[in-house]
C-alpha positions as a LaTeX table, in Angstrom:
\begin{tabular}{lrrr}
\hline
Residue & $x$ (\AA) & $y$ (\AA) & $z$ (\AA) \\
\hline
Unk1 & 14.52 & $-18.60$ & $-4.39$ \\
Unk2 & 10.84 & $-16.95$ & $-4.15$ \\
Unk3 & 9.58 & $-14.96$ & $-6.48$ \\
Unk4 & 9.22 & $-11.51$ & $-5.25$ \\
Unk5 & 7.67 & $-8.37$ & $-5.98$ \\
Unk6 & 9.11 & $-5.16$ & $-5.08$ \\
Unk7 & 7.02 & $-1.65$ & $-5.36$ \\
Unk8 & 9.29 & 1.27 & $-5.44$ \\
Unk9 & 6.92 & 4.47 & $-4.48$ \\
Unk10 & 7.90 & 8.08 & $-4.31$ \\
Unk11 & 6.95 & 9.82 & $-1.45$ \\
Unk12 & 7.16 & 13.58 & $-0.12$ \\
Unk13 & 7.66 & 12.78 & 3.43 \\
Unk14 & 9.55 & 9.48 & 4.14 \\
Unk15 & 8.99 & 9.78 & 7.93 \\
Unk16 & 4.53 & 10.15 & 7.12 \\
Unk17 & 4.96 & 7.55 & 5.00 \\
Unk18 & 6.75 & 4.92 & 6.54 \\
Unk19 & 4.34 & 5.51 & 9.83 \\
Unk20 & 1.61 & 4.56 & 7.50 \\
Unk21 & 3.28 & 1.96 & 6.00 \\
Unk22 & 3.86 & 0.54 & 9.77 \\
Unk23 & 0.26 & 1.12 & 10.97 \\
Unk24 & $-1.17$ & $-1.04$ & 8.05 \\
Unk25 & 1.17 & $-3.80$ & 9.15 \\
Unk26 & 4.42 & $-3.66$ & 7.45 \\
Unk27 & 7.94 & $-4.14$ & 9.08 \\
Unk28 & 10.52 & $-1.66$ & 8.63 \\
Unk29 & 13.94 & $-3.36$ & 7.49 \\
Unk30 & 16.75 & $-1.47$ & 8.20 \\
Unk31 & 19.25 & $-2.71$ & 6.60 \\
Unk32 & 17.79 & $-1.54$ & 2.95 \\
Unk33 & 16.63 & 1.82 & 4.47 \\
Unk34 & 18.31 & 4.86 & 4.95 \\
Unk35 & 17.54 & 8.67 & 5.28 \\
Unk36 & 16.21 & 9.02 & 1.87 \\
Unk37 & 14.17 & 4.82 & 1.49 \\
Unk38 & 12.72 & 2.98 & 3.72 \\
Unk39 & 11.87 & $-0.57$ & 2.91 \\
Unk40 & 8.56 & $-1.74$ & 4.09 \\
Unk41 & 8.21 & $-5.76$ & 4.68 \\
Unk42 & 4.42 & $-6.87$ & 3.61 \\
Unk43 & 5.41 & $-10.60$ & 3.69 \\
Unk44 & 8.31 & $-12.93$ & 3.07 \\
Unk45 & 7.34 & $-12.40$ & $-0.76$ \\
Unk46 & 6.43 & $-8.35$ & $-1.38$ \\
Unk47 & 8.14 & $-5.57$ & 0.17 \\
Unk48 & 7.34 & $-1.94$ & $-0.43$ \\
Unk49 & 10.27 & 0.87 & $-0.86$ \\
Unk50 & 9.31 & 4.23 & $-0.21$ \\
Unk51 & 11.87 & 6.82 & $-1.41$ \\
Unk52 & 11.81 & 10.30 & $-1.92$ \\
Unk53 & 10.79 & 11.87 & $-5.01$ \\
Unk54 & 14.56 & 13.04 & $-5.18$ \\
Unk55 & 16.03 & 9.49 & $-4.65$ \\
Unk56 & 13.08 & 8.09 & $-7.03$ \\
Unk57 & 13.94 & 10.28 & $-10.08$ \\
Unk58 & 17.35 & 8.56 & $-10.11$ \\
Unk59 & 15.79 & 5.69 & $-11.02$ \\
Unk60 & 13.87 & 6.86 & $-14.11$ \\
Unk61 & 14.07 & 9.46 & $-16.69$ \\
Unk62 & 10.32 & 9.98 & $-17.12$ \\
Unk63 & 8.43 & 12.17 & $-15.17$ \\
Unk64 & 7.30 & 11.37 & $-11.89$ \\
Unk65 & 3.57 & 10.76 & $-11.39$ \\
Unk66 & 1.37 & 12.75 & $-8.71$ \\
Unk67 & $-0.80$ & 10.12 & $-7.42$ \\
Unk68 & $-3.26$ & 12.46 & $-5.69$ \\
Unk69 & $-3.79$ & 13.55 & $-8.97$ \\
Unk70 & $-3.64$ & 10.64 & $-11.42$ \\
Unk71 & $-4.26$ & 6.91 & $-10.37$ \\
Unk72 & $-1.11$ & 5.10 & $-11.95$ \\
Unk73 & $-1.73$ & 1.53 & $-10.17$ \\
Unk74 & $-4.03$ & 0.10 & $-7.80$ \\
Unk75 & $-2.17$ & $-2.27$ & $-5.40$ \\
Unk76 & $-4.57$ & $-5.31$ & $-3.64$ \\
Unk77 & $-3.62$ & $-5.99$ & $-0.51$ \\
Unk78 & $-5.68$ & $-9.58$ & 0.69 \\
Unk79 & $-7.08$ & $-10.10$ & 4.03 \\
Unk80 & $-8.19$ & $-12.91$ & 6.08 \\
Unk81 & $-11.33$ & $-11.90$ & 6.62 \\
Unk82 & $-14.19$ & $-8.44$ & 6.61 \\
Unk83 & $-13.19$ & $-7.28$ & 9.64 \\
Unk84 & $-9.28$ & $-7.22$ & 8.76 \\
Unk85 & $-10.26$ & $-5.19$ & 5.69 \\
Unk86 & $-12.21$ & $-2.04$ & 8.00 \\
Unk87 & $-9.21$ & $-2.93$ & 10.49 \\
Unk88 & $-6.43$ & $-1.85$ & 8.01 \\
Unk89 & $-8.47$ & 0.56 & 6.40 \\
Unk90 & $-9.18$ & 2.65 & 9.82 \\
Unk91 & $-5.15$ & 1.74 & 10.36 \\
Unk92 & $-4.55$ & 3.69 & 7.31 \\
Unk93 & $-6.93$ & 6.57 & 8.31 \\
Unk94 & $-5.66$ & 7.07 & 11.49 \\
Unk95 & $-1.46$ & 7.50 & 10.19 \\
Unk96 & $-2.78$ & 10.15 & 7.60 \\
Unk97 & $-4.38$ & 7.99 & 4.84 \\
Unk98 & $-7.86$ & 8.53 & 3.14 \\
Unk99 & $-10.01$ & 6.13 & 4.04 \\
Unk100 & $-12.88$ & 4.80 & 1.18 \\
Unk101 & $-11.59$ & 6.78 & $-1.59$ \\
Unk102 & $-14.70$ & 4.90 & $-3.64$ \\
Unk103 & $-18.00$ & 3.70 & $-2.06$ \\
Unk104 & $-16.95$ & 0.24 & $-0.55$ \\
Unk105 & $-17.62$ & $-3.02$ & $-2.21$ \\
Unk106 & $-19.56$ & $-6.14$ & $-1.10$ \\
Unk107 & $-21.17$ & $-8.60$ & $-2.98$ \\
Unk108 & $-21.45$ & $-11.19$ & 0.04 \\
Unk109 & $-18.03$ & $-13.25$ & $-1.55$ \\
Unk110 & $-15.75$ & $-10.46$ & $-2.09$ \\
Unk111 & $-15.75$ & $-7.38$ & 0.35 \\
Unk112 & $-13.40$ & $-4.66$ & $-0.90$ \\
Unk113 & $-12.26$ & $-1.10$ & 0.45 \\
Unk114 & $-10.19$ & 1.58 & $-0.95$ \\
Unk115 & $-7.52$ & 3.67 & 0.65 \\
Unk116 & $-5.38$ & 6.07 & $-0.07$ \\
Unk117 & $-1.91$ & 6.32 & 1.10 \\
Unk118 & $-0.33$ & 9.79 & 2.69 \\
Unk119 & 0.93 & 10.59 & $-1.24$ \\
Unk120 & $-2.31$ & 9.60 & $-3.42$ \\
Unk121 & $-1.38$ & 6.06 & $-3.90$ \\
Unk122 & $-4.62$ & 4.00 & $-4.37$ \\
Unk123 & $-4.53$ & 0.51 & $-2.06$ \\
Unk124 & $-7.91$ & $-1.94$ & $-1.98$ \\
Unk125 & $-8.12$ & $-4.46$ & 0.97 \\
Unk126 & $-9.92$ & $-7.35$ & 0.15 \\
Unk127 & $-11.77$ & $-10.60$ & 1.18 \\
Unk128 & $-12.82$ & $-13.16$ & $-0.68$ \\
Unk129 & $-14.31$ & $-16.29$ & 0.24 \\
Unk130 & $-12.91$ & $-18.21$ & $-2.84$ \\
Unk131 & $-15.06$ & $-21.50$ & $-2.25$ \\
Unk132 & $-18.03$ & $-19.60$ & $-3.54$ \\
Unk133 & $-16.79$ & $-18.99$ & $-6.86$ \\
Unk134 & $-15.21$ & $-22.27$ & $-6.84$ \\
Unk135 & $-12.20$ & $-21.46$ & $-6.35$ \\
\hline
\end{tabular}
């Protein structure tokens, strides 16, 4: 089996948030979603889960971070090239996100924009051509 990696997220409106999710190219899979999660396919390896705040507090005893207030994480999300990067971060924009939440970043390799999601949570889309730093 894969490894995999599996984000949980709380989110204050599961129907904003899985729109966004969608318009920045995930796949909704229904059969791990309900009213309260909905599980959002990146790729065959990462899958994001929103949930509620209500339904995420059941799965820890700490306090539950605001993420328009605090930055927590900041998720990378790679892209084939610069134009997929402005093409998911106007996606983003346009389902409710905040688009360039830090002045973009290009240093002719590596091309990087911020976004925030509809609850605060901080994504970057990248390129990088890896051939120029030999990788």
């Amino acid at each position: 089996m894969s490894k995999m990696l599996f984000v949980n997220l709380p989110v204050k409106d599961i129907a904003a948030a899985t729109r966004l999710y969608e318009a920045i190219g995930c796949t909704k899979n229904d059969t791990f979603s309900d009213p309260q999660t909905s599980s959002m396919i990146w790729s065959d390896t990462i899958t994001f889960h929103l949930m509620t705040r209500e339904k995420f507090a059941t799965f820890t005893s700490k306090p539950i971070a605001q993420a328009h207030a605090a930055c927590g994480a900041l998720f990378a999300l790679s892209r084939d090239s610069r134009a997929d990067v402005d093409t998911i971060v106007a996606a983003a924009q346009a389902a409710g996100g905040k688009a360039d939440v830090r002045e973009p970043m290009d240093l002719g390799w590596l091309y990087n924009r911020a976004f925030e999601d509809v609850d605060g949570n901080v994504f970057e889309a990248l390129w990088m051509d890896a051939s120029a730093v030999g990788g």
